[in-house]
Residue, then its C-alpha position, 0 to 999 in steps of 0.5 A: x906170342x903175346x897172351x890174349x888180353x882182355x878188352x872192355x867196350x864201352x859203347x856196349x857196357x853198362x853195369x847199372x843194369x847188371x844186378x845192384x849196379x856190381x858188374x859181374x865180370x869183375x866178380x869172376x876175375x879170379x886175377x882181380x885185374x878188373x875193378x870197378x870203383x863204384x856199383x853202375x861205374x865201368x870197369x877198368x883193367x888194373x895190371x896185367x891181364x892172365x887171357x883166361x877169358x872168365x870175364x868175357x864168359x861172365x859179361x851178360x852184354x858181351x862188352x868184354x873181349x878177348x884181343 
C-alpha cells in the first residue's frame, strides 16, 4: 500500500495572510518537500512526500491534506 501524500488546495491557500507572507506548513516540513519561492506565493510539492502530515497540522486554513 502507497504511503499517504500530501495535497495543497489552491482555491483554500493563501499564505499572504499567514504571517509575513511565509507559509507555515513549509516551515514545519521537516522533509523540505514543501517550498515556497517567494513570502505570499503558494507553495509547492518538490520530491517525495514522507505522509507524516506535520503540514497538514501546521496550515491555519486547512488548504493541505493528506490523500
Amino acid at each position: 500500500m502507497a504511503k499517504p501524500q500530501a495535497v495543497v488546495d489552491y482555491k483554500i491557500c493563501c499564505p499572504k495572510k499567514c504571517k509575513n507572507g511565509i507559509c507555515l506548513a513549509v516551515l514545519e516540513c521537516k522533509h523540505k518537500v514543501l517550498k515556497q519561492d517567494e513570502p505570499g506565493e503558494a507553495p509547492y510539492q518538490l520530491g517525495m512526500c514522507q505522509g507524516c502530515a506535520t503540514c497538514v497540522t501546521a496550515c491555519p486554513y486547512k488548504a493541505i491534506r493528506l490523500i
